[in-house]
C-alpha positions as CSV (number, residue, x, y, z in Angstrom):
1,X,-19.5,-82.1,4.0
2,X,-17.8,-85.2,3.8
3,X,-15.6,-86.1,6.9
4,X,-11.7,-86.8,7.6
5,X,-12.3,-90.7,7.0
6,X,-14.0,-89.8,3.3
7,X,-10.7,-87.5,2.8
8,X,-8.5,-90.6,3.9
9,X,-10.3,-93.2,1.9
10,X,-10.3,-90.8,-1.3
11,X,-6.3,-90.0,-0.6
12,X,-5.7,-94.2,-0.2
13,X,-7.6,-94.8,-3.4
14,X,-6.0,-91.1,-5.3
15,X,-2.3,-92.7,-4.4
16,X,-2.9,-96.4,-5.2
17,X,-4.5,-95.7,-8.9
18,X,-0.9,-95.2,-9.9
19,X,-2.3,-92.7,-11.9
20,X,-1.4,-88.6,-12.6
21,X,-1.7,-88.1,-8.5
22,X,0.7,-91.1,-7.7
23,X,2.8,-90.3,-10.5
24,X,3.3,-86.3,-9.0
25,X,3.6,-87.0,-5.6
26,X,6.6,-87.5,-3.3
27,X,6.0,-87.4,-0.4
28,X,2.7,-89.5,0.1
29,X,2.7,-88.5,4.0
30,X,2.1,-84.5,3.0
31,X,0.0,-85.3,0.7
32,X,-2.4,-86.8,2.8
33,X,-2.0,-84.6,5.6
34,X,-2.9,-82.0,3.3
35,X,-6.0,-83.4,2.2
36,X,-7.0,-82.5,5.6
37,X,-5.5,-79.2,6.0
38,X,-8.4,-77.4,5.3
39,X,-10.8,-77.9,7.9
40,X,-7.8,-77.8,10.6
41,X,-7.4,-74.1,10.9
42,X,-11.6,-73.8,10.9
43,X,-12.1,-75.4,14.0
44,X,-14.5,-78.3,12.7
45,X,-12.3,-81.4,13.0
46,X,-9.7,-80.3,15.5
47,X,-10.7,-78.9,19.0
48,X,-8.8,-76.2,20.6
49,X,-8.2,-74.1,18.0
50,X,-7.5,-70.6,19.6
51,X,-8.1,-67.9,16.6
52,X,-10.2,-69.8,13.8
53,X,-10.1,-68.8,10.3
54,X,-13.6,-68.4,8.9
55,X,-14.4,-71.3,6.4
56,X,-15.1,-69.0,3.8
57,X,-11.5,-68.7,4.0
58,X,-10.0,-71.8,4.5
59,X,-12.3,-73.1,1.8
60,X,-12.5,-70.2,-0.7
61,X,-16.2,-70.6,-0.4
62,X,-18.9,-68.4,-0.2
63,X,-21.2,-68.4,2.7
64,X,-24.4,-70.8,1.3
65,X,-26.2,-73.6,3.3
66,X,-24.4,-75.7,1.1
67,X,-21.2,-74.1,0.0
68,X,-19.1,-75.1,-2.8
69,X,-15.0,-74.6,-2.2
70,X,-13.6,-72.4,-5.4
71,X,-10.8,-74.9,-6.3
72,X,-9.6,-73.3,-9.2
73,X,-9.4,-70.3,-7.4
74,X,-6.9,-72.4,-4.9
75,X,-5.0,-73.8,-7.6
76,X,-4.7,-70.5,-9.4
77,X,-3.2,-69.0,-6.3
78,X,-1.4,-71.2,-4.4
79,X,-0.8,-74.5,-6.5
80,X,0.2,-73.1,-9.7
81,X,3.4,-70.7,-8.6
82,X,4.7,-73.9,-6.1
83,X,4.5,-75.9,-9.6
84,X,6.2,-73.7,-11.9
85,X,9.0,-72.4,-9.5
86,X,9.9,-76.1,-9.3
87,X,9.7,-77.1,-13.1
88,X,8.4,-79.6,-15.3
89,X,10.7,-82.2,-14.9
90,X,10.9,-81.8,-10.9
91,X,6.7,-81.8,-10.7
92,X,6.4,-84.7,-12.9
93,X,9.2,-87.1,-11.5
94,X,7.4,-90.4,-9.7
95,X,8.4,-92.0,-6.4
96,X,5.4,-93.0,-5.2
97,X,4.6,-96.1,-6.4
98,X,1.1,-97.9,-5.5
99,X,3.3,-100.9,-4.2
100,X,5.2,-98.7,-2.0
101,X,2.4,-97.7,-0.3
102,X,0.6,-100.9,-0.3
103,X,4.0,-102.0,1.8
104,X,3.7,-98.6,4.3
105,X,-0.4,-99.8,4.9
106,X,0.7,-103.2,5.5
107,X,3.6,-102.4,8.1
108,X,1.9,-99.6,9.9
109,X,-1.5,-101.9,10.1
110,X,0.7,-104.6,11.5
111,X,1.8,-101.9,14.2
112,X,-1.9,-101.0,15.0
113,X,-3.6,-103.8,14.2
114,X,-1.9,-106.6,14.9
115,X,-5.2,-108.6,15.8
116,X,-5.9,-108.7,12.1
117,X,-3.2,-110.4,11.3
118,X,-3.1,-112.8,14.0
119,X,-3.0,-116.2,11.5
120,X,-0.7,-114.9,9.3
121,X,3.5,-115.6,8.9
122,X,5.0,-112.4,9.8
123,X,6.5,-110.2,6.8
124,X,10.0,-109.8,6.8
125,X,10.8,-106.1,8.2
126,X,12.5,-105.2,4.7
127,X,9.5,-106.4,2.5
128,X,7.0,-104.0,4.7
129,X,9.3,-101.3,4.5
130,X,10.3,-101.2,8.6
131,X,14.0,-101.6,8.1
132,X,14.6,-97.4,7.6
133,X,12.9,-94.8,6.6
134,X,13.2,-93.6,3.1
135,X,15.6,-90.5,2.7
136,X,13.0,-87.4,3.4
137,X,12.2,-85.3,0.3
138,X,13.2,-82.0,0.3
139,X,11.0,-79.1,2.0
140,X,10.1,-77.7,-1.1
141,X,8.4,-81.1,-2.1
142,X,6.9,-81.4,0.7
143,X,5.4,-78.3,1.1
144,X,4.3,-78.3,-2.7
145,X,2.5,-82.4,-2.1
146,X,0.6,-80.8,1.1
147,X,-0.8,-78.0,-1.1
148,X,-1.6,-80.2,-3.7
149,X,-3.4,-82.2,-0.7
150,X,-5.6,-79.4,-0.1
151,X,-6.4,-78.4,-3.1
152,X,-7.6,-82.1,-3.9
153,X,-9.4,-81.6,-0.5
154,X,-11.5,-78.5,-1.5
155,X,-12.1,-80.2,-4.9
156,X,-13.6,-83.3,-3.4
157,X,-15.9,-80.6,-1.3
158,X,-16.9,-79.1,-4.2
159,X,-18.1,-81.9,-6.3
160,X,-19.6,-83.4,-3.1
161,X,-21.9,-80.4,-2.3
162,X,-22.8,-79.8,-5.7
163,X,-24.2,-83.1,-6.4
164,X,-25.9,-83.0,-2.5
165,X,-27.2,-80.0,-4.4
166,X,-28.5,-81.5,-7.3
167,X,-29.9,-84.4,-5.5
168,X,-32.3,-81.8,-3.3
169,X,-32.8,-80.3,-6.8
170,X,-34.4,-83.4,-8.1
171,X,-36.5,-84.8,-5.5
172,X,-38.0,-81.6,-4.6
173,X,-36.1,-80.5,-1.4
174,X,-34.3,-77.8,0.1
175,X,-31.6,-76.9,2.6
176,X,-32.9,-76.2,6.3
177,X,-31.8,-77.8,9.8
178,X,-34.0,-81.2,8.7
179,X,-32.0,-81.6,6.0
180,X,-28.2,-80.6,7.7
181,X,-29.2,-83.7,10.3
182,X,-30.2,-86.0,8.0
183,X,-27.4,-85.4,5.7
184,X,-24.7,-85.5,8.3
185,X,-25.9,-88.5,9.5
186,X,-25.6,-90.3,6.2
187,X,-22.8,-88.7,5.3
188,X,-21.4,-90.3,8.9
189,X,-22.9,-93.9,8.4
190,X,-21.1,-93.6,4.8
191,X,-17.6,-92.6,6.1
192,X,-17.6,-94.9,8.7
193,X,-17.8,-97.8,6.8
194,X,-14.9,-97.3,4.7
195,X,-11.8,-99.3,4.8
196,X,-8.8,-96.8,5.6
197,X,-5.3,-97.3,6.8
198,X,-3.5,-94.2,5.6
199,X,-1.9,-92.5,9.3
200,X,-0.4,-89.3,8.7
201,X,3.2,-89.2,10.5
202,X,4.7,-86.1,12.2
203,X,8.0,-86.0,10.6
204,X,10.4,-83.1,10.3
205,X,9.6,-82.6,6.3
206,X,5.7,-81.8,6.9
207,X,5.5,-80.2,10.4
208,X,7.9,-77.7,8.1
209,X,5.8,-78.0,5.0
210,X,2.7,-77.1,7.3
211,X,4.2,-74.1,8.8
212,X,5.3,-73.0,5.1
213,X,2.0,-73.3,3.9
214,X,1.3,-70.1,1.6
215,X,-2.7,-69.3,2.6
216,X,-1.7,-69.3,6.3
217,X,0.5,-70.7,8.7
218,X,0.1,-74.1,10.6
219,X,1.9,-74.5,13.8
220,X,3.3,-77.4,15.2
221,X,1.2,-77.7,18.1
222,X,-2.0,-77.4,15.4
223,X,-0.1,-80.7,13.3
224,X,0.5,-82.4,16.3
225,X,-3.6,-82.0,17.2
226,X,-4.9,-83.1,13.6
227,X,-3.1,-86.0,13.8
228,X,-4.1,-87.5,17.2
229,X,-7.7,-86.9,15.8
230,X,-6.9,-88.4,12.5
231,X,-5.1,-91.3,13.9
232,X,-8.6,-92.0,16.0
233,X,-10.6,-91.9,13.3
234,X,-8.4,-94.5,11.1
235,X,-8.5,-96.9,14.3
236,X,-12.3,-96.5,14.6
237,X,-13.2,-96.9,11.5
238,X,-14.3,-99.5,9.0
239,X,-17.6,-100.7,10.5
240,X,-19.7,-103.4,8.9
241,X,-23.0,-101.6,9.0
242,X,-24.5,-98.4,9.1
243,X,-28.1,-96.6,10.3
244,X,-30.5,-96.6,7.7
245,X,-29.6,-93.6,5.4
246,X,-32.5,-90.9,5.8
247,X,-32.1,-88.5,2.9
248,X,-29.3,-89.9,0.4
249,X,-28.6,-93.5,-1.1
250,X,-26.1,-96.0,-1.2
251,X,-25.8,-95.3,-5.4
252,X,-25.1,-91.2,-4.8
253,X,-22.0,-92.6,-2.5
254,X,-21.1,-94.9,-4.4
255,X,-21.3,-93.1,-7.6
256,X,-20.1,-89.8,-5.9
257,X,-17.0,-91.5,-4.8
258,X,-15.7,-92.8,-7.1
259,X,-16.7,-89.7,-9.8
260,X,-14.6,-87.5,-7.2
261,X,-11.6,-90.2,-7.2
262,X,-11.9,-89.2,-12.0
263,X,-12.1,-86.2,-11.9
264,X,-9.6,-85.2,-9.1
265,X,-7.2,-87.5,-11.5
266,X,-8.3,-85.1,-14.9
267,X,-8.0,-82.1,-13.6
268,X,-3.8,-82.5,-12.4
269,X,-3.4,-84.3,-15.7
270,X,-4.7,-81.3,-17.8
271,X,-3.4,-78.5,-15.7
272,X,0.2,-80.4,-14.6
273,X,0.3,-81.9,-18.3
């Protein structure tokens, strides 16, 4: 399963296509932080979690070695009625634009990692988009962006573990505890080495969107905890090298990447169209 940093990088890159995602979102900061919504609530990512809800749950998945989230099923339930109680024109309108959040990665890495910038003039606090924060969209759009972040989430699990499927298909293998180790760790050595900047920010709009969320409620306490581990692992990551892959290769990331970044981008064009 790919990690928190994959869901980052795939959310950066989803936001600064400028295509149908960037053009339905609003609020970019619930959007993200619902792209990791799912694996909160399960326990994997977050520790401390008193009563976890089964994964079979949280990802509409059935129990396999290698399941495969049902995102239709997701989108049929919980996407669809937030889209059409809000209307066409409301869904469609764009106010996230890929320059906007090219200013929010600069100013927040200039917060966090200032050593990178250390030979560079200083921007301007209004060009980097320090001197206020935007109005905050209303609840309803909030809540509808982090939904929309988890299904995007489960649909990225599901083409991820189907072609991890595929792959064992084709060179003969099959799923055991062998295979989970080696495929975590390149799945690990992958993430790591990704370039994110994206931090998810505890404002009023999404701690309420996350406790609005229609499959279960997500406390503040629980928001608060996902984002202290998602903040680590944006300050961590972006290494130069990995271990030597043991089972999977440099082209299924690559090409599984970016084919998750496509059709992610189809599927809300056909079904928001």
């Amino acid at each position: 399963m790919p990690s928190w940093n994959i869901h980052i990088a795939q959310t950066e890159r989803l936001l600064a296509r400028g295509g149908a995602v960037a053009h339905t979102v609003r609020d970019a900061n619930a959007f993200l932080f619902g792209n990791l919504v799912p694996d909160i609530q399960v326990g994997y990512m977050v520790p401390g979690i008193e009563e976890p809800i089964p994964y079979r749950i949280t990802h509409c998945a059935e129990p396999a070695p290698i399941p495969k989230p049902r995102e239709r099923e997701f989108w049929d339930e919980f996407v669809a009625p937030l889209a059409a109680q809000m209307g066409e024109a409301d869904r469609t309108c764009t106010v996230v634009e890929p320059g906007d959040i090219r200013r929010e990665i600069d100013r927040v890495n200039r917060i966090h990692f200032a050593h990178r910038y250390r030979d560079q003039e200083p921007v301007a606090a209004d060009e980097c988009g320090a001197s206020g924060d935007a109005p905050a969209p209303r609840d309803e759009r909030s809540r509808f962006d982090l939904v929309l972040g988890a299904w995007a989430h489960l649909m990225a699990d599901n083409l991820w573990n189907t072609r991890v499927n595929e792959f064992l298909d084709a060179h003969g293998g099959k799923p055991s505890e062998q295979f989970r180790i080696k495929k975590q760790n390149d799945f690990d050595g992958f993430g790591k080495t990704l370039e994110i900047h994206a931090l998810p920010r505890e404002t009023s709009a999404l701690v309420a969107a996350a406790a609005e969320f229609p499959q279960y409620a997500i406390g503040r306490m629980q928001v608060h905890d996902a984002l202290v581990v998602a903040h680590e692992i944006v300050r961590t990551n972006g290494v130069a090298e990995h271990a030597p892959y043991m089972l999977l290769t440099e082209e299924f990331f690559t090409s599984v990447f970016e084919e998750v970044l496509d059709v992610t981008e189809q599927a809300l064009e056909e079904r928001l169209g």
